[in-house]
C-alpha positions in Angstrom: 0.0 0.0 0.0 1.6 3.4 -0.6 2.5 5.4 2.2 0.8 8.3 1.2 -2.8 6.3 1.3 -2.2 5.9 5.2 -0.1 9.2 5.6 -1.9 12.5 6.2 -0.1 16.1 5.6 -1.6 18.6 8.0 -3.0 21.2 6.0 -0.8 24.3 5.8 -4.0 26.7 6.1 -5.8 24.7 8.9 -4.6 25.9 12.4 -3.1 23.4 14.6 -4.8 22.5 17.4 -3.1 21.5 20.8 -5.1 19.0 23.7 -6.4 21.6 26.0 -3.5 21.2 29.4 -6.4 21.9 31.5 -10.6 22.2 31.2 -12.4 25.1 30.5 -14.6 24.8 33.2 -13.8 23.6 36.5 -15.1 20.8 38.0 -17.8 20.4 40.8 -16.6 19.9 43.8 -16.9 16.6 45.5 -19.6 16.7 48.2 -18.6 15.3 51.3 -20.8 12.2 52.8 -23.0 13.5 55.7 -21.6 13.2 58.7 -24.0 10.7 61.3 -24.2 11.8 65.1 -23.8 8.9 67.6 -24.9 9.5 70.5 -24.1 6.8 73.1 -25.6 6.8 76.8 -23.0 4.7 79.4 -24.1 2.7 81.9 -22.1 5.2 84.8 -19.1 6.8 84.9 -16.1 6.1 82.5 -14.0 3.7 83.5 -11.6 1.2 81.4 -14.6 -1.2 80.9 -15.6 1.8 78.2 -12.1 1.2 76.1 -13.2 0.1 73.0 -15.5 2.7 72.9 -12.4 5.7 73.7 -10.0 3.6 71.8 -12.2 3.7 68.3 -13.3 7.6 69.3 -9.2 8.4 69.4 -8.2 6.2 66.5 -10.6 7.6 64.5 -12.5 4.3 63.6 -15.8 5.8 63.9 -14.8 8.7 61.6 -13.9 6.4 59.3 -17.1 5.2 59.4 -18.5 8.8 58.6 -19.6 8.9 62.7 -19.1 11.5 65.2 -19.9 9.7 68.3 -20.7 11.3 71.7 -20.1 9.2 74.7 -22.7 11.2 77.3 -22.1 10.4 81.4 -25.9 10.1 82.6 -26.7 12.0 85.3 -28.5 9.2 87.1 -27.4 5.3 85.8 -31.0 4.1 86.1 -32.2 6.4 83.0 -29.7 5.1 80.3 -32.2 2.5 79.4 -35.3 4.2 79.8 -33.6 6.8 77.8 -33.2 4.6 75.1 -36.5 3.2 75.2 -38.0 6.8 74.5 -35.9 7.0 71.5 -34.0 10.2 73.2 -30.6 8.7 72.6 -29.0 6.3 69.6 -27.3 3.6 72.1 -27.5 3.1 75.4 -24.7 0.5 77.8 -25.7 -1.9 80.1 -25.2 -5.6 81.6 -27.2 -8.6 80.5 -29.6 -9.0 83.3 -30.8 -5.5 82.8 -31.8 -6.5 79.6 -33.8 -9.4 80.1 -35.3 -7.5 83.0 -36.4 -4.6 80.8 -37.3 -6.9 78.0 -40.0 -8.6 80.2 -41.8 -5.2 81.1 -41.8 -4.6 77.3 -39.1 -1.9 76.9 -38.0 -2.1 73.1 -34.3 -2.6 73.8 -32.2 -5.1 72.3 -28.5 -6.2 72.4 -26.0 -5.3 69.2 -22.8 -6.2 70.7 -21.5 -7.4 73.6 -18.0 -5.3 75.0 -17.4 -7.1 78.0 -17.8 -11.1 77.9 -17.8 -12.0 81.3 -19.7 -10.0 84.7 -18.0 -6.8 86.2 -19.8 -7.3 89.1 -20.0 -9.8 92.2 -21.3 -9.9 95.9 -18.6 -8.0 98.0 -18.6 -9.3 101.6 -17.0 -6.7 104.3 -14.8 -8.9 106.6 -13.7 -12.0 106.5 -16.7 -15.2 105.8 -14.7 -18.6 105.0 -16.2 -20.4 102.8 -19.7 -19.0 102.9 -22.8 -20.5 102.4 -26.0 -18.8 101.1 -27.3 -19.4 105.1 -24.7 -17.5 105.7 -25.2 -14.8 103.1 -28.8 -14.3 103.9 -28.2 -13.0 107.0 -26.5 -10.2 105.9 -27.5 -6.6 105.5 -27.5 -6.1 102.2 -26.7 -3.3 99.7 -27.2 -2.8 95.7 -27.2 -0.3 92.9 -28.3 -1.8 90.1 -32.1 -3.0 88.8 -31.0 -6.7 88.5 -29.3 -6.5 91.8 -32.9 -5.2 93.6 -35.1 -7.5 92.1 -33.0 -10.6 90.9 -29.6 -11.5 93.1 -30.9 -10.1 96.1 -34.4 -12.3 96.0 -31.6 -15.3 95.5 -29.8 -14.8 98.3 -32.1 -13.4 100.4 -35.5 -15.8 101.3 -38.5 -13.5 101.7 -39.4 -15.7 104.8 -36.3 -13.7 106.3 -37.4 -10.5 105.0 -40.7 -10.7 106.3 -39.7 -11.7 109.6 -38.6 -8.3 110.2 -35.2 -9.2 111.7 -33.3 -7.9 108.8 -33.2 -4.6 107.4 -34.2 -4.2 104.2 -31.8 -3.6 101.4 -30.2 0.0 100.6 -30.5 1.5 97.3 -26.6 2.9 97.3 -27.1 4.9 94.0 -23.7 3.3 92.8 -21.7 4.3 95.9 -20.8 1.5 97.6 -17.9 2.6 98.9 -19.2 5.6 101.1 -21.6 2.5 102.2 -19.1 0.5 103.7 -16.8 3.0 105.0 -19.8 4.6 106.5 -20.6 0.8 108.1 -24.5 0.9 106.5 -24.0 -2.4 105.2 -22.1 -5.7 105.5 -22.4 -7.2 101.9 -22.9 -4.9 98.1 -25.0 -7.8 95.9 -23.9 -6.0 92.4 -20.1 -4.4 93.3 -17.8 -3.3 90.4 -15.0 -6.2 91.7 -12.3 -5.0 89.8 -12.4 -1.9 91.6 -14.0 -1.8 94.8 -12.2 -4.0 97.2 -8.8 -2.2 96.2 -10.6 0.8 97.0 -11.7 -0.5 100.4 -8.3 -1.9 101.4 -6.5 1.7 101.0 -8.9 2.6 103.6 -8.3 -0.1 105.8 -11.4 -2.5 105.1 -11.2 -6.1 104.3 -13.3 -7.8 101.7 -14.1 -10.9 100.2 -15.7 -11.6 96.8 -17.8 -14.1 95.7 -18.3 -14.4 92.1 -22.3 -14.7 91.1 -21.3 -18.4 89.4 -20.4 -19.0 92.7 -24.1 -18.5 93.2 -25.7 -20.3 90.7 -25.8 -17.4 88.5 -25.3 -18.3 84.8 -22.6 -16.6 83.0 -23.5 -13.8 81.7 -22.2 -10.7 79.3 -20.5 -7.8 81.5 -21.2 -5.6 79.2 -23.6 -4.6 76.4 -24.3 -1.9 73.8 -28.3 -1.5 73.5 -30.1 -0.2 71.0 -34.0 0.4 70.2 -35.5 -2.2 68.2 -38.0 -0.2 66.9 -35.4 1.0 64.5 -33.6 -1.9 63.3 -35.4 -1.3 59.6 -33.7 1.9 59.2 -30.8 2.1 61.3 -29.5 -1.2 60.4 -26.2 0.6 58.7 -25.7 3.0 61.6 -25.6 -0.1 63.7 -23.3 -2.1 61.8 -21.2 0.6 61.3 -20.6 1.0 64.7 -19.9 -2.7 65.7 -17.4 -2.8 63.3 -15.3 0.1 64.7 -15.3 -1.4 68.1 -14.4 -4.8 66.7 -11.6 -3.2 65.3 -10.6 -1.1 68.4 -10.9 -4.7 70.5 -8.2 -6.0 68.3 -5.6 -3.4 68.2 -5.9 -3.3 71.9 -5.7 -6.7 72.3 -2.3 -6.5 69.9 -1.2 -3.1 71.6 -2.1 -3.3 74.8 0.5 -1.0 76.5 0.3 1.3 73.6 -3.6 1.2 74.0 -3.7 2.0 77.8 -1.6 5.1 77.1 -3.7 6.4 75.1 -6.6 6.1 76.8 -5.2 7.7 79.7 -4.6 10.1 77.3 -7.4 10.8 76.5 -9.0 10.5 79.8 -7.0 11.1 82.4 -9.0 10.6 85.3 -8.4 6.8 84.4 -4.5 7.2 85.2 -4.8 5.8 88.8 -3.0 2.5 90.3 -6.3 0.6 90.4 -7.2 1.1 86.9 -3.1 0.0 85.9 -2.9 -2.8 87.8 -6.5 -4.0 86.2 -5.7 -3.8 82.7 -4.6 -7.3 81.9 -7.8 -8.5 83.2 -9.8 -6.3 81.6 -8.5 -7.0 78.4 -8.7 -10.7 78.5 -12.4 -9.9 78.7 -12.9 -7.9 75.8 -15.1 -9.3 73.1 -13.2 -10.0 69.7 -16.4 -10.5 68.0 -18.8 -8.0 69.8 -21.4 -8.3 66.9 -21.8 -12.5 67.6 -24.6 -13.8 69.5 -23.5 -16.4 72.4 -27.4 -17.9 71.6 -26.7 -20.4 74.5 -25.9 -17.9 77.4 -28.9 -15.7 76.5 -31.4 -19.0 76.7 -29.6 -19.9 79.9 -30.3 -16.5 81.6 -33.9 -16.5 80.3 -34.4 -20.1 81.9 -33.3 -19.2 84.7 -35.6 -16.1 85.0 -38.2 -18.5 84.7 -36.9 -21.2 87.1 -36.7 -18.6 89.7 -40.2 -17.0 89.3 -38.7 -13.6 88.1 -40.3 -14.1 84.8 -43.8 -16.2 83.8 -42.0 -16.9 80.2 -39.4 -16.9 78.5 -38.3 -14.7 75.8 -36.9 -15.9 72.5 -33.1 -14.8 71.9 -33.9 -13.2 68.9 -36.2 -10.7 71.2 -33.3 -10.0 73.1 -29.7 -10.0 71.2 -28.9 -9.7 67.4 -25.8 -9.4 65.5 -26.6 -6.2 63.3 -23.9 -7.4 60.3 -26.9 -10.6 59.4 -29.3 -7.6 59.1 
């Protein structure tokens, strides 16, 4: 074929024309995704039981996410839930047996994750009690904070024959300071005390405990500590919920791989952590961090609710489904 078929000579009275280096007309700017406000009720104070949620806040895994979550301190513990219930809030923290209690009086809570895998809290016994039995536990006066405390482990330990005898005082609503309670000699026994915490507390001041673990009881095993949301809005919130589980899984991992780099920064970030107690805890805590918060432990939350029945706190029992889901099988 010749060359000049396939060969073209720019024309000499044609101008010619250059790729533009750059457009005409700027582009749009990129709109940014909406940000999503978390708000997240805890179940008291902070403390290092609330890591995963500081840890994910500070690394950024909730921004990631496209979150800006607020962790709010309630004013009184006992309205987290309720709280929740009236839609006021996005999440609210709690402790298993709170949930099944509220479930049964039809609050529409329900369990996305699970931070803590194992209970927080324990009877604390002033004194020394070898080897105690529940005779000897009943006679006790008796203190507790929580809901579950009042109307579930104390009934256990307590018979109401004793009550209604009138030779022991009645229980003392503490309002979560049990400490002032001992060291103020109102009572000989806490029913729900934080047992990480407390007795170390106790001994700077000179007081000798004992605790007794609620398995020790007869109490099943039971999740620590939970992050509640309202059911009514699984439809539409099922993302938002996902999203979040997914930020403190990964914040439950790099802690669990960093741990002393993941205690400095939550001091860090909250100071008012930085004590001896809190140190010397750490280890423990983190061997009780869930690594799959979002998984359902089906078996533990049918175990609880049989035994609500067993012991004639409930008339029924709830299926699982009412009461824990993982939001990633939304």
């Amino acid at each position: 074929m010749p060359p000049a078929w396939w060969t073209t000579e720019p024309d000499a009275n044609e101008a010619f024309q250059e790729a533009p280096s750059k457009a005409d007309t700027p582009a749009l700017p990129l709109e940014p995704p909406p940000i999503q406000r978390i708000r997240i009720m805890l179940d008291w104070f902070l403390s290092p039981q609330h890591a995963g949620l500081i840890i994910a806040q500070q690394r950024g895994l909730f921004a990631a996410q496209g979150m800006e979550v607020e962790l709010q301190t309630p004013a009184d513990p006992t309205i987290a839930l309720k709280l929740l219930a009236a839609d006021e809030v996005d999440f609210a923290l709690s402790r298993q047996p709170a949930l099944h209690l509220y479930a049964h009086n039809g609050a529409p809570v329900v369990r996305i994750a699970t931070l803590i895998e194992t209970p927080l809290r324990a009877v604390v016994v002033s004194g020394e009690l070898d080897e105690p039995i529940k005779e000897d536990l009943a006679t006790l006066r008796y203190g507790y904070s929580t809901r579950e405390g009042r109307d579930l482990f104390i009934p256990l330990i307590v018979p109401d024959a004793l009550t209604q005898s009138g030779n022991l005082a009645p229980p003392a609503n503490l309002h979560f300071d049990a400490r002032r309670a001992f060291e103020e000699e109102q009572v000989d026994a806490v029913v729900d005390a934080p047992f990480q915490s407390l007795p170390a507390q106790l001994a700077s001041e000179g007081i000798n405990t004992r605790v007794i673990r609620h398995d020790a009881l007869d109490i099943p095993r039971y999740d620590g500590l939970v992050l509640l949301a309202n059911r009514d809005g699984a439809a539409r919130r099922a993302d938002t919920w996902a999203q979040v589980v997914a930020a403190i899984e990964k914040a439950h991992h790099w802690m669990l791989e960093n741990p002393d780099a993941a205690w400095q920064l939550l001091i860090d970030a909250e100071p008012v952590l930085d004590n001896p107690i809190n140190a010397d805890n750490w280890p423990d805590m983190l061997r009780r961090i869930a690594l799959s918060p979002g998984a359902v432990n089906n078996r533990r939350y049918h175990a609880f609710e049989r035994f609500l029945q067993e012991e004639g706190v409930t008339q029924e029992q709830l299926p699982v489904s009412r009461l824990a889901i993982d939001p990633h099988a939304l």
